[in-house]
C-alpha positions as CSV (number, residue, x, y, z in Angstrom):
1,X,-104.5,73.7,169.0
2,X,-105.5,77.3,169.2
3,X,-102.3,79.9,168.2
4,X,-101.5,82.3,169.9
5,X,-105.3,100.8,150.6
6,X,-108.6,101.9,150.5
7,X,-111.4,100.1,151.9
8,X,-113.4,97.1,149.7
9,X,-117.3,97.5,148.4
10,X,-117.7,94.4,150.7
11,X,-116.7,96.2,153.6
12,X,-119.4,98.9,153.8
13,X,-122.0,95.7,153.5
14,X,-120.5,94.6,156.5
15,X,-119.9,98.0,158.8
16,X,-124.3,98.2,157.6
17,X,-124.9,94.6,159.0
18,X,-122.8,95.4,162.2
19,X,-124.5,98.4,162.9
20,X,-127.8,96.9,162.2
21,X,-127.1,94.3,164.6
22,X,-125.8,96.8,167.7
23,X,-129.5,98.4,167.1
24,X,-131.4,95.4,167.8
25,X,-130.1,94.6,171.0
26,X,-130.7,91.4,172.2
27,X,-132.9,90.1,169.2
28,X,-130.0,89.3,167.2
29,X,-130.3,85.7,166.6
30,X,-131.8,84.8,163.3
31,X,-132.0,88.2,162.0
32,X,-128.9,89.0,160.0
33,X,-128.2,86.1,157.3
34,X,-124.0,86.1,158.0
35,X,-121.6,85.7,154.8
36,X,-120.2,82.7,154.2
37,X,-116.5,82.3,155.1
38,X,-114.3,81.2,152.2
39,X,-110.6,80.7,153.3
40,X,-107.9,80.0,150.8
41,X,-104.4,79.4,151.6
42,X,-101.6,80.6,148.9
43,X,-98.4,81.2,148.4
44,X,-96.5,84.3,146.1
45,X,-94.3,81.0,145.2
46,X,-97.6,78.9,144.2
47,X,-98.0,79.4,139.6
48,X,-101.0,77.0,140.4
49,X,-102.3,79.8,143.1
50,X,-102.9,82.5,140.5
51,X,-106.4,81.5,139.4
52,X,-107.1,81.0,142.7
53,X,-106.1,84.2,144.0
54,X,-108.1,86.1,141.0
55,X,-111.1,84.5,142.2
56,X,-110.8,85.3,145.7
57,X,-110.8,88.5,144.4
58,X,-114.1,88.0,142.6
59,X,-115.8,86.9,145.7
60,X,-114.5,89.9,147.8
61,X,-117.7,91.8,145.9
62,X,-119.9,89.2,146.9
63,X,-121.5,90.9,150.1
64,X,-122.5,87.4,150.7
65,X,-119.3,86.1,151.4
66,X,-116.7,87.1,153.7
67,X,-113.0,85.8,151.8
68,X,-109.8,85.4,153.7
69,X,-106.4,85.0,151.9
70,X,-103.9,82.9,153.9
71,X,-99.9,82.7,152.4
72,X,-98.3,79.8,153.9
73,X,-94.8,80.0,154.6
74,X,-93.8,75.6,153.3
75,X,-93.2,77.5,149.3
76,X,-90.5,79.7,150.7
77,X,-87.8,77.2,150.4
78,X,-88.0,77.0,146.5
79,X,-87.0,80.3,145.6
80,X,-89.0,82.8,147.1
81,X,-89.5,83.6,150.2
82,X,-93.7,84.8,150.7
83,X,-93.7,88.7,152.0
84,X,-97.4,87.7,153.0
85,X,-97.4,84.5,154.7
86,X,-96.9,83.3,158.2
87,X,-96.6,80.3,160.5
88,X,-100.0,81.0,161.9
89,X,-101.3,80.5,158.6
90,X,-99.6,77.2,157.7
91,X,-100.6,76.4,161.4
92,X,-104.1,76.8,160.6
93,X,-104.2,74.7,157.3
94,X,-102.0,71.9,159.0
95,X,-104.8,71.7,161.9
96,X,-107.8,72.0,159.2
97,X,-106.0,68.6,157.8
98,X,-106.0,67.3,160.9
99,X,-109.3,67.5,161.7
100,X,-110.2,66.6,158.1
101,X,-108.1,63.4,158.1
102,X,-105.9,65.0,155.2
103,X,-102.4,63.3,155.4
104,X,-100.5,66.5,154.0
105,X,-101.8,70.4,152.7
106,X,-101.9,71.7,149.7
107,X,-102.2,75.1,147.5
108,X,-104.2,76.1,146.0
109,X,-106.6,75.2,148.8
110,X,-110.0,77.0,149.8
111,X,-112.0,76.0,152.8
112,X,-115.6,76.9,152.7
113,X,-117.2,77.5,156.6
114,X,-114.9,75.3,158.3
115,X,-116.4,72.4,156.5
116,X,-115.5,72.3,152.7
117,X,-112.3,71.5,151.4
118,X,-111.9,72.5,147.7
119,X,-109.7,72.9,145.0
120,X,-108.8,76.7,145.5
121,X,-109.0,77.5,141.1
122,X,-111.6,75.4,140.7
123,X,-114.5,78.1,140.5
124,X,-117.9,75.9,139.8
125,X,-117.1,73.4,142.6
126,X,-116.0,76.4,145.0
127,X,-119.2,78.2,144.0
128,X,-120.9,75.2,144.3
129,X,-119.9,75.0,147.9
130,X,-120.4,78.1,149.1
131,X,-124.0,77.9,147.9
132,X,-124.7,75.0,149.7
133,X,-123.4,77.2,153.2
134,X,-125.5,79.7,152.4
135,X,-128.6,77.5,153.0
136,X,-127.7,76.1,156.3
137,X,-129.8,77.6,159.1
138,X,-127.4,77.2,162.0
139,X,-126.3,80.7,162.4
140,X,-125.8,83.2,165.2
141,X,-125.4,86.7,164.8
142,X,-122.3,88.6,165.2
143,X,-121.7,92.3,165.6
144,X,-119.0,94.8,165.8
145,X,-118.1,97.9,167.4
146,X,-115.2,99.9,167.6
147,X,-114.2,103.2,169.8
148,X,-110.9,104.9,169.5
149,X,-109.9,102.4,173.0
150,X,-111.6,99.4,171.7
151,X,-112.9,96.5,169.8
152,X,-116.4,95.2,170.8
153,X,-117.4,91.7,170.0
154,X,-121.3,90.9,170.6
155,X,-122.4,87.1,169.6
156,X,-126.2,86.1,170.1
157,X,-127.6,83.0,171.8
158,X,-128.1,79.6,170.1
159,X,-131.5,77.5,170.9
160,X,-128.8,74.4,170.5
161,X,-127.3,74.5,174.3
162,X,-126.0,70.4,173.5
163,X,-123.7,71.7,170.6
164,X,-119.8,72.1,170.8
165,X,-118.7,75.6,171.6
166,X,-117.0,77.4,169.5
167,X,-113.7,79.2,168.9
168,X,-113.9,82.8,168.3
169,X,-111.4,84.1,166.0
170,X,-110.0,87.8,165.6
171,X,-108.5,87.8,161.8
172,X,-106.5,91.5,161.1
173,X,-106.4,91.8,157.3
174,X,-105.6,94.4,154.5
175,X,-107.4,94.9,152.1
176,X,-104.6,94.6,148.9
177,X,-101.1,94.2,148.8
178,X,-99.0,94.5,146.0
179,X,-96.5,92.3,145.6
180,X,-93.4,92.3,142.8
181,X,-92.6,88.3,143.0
182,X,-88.8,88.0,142.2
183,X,-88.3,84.4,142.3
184,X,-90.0,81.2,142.3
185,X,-92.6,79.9,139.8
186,X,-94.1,83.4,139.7
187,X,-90.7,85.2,138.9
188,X,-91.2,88.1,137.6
189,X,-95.2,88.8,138.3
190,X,-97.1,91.5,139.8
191,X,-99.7,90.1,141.8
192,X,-102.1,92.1,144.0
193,X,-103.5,90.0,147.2
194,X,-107.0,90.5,148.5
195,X,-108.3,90.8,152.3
196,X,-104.9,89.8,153.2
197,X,-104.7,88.1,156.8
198,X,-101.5,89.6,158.5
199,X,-102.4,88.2,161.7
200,X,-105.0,86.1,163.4
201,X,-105.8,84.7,167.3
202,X,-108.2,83.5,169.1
203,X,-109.5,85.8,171.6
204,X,-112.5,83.8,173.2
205,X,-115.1,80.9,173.5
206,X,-118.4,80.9,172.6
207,X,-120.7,78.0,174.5
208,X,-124.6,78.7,173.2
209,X,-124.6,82.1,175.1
210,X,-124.9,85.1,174.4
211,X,-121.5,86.9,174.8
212,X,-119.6,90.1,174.8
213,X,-116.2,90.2,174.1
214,X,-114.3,93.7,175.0
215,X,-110.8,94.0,173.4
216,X,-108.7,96.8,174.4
217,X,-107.3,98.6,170.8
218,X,-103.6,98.5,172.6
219,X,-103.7,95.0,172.8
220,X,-104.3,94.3,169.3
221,X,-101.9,96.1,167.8
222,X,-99.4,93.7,165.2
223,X,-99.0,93.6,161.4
224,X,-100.2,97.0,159.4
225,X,-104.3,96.5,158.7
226,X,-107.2,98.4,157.8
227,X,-109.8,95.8,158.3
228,X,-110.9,93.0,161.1
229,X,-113.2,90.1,160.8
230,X,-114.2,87.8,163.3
231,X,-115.1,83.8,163.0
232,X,-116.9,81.7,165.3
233,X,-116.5,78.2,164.4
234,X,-117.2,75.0,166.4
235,X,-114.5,73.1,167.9
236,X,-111.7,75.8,167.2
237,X,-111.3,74.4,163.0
238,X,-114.9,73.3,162.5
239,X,-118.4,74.4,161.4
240,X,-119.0,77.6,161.1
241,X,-122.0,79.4,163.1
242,X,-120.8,83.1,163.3
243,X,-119.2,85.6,161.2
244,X,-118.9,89.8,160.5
245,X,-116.2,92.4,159.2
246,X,-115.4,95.5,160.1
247,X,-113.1,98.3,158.3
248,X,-111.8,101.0,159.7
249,X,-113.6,104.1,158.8
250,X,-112.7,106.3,162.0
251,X,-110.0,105.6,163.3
252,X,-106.6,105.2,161.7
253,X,-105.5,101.4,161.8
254,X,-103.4,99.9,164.3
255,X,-99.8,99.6,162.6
């Protein structure tokens, strides 16, 4: 099932643990404790979304945490039409029901490390969740490095050679958008989006290994961005092991 603005405080937290990582060469593993990946799929159409949405916001100064805002497109048939979402994001929830044996999706939904399926405005049982991520041990390390011709993607070694490999997945995202909602439940709102995904693939597989990754900049060029994060999780929509962002600093974005 695998598919095809200034920067954030967060981000600099992640640019440090990146470079950190690059400098300790092939001692990565265990080293860098990687943020917790909270995912939560919306919709500009969504009233029950806008708690939801304010508290993604809140997390993105967590340097603990690395938050993803999805927009699915299923709200655009009831009177606006999301200038955010995407099928690859309402592809993505569908397959995380799949795997979860969910018999439909939902918003405001938030998925915590591949594992955790939560009531998106619910903020002690979301918090709740995320905390109990944070202690689990079975992590590897990811870092990120860019050039003006590519993207480099480094992922240490697991002890666990027995375990599923792992998807890894490239996410492009901006860091707000703005968005005048002129129809819909949220007629008539201004609501500003945080660490927006405009576009997201999977660009490799990860099997206990270590394992560079080399993406030429030319091929990743799609939706506007100023960010990138990538996500290695088990089985394509699974656990989650791995996990880094990286703004843009250098180099203007690909648009």
């Amino acid at each position: 099932m695998l598919p095809a603005m200034t920067p954030f405080p967060v981000a600099r937290a992640f640019l440090l643990a990146a470079g950190l990582a690059l400098c300790a060469g092939p001692s990565w593993a265990g080293q860098l404790k990687r943020p917790v990946v909270v995912e939560l799929f919306t919709s500009q159409g969504c009233a029950s979304c806008v708690p939801a949405d304010a508290l993604l916001a809140k997390l993105t100064k967590r340097p603990d945490v690395l938050p993803l805002s999805l927009s699915v497109t299923y709200w655009d048939m009831l009177g606006w039409k999301d200038t955010l979402a995407s099928e690859a994001n309402t592809r993505r929830q569908k397959a995380y029901a799949s795997v979860m044996g969910r018999s439909a999706v939902y918003t405001p939904q938030m998925i915590v490390d591949g594992t955790d399926d939560v009531v998106g405005s619910r903020e002690p049982q979301v918090l709740a969740a995320i905390d109990k991520r944070a202690h689990d041990g079975d992590d590897i390390s990811v870092a990120l490095h860019e050039t003006k011709d590519e993207l480099h993607i480094g992922l240490g070694a697991s002890s666990d050679k027995s375990a599923q490999p792992a998807t890894v997945w490239l996410f492009h995202m901006k860091g707000q958008a703005t968005v005048a909602i002129g129809g819909g439940e949220n007629d008539g709102r201004t609501m500003t989006y945080h660490n927006v995904v405009g576009d997201l693939r999977a660009v490799g597989q990860w099997k206990g290994d270590a394992l560079s990754i080399d993406l030429p900049r030319s091929a990743l060029e799609g939706l506007p961005h100023d960010s990138v994060a990538v996500v290695v999780q088990r089985g394509g929509y699974g656990h989650v092991v791995g996990a880094a962002m990286l703004p843009h600093p250098d180099f203007s974005p690909y648009n």
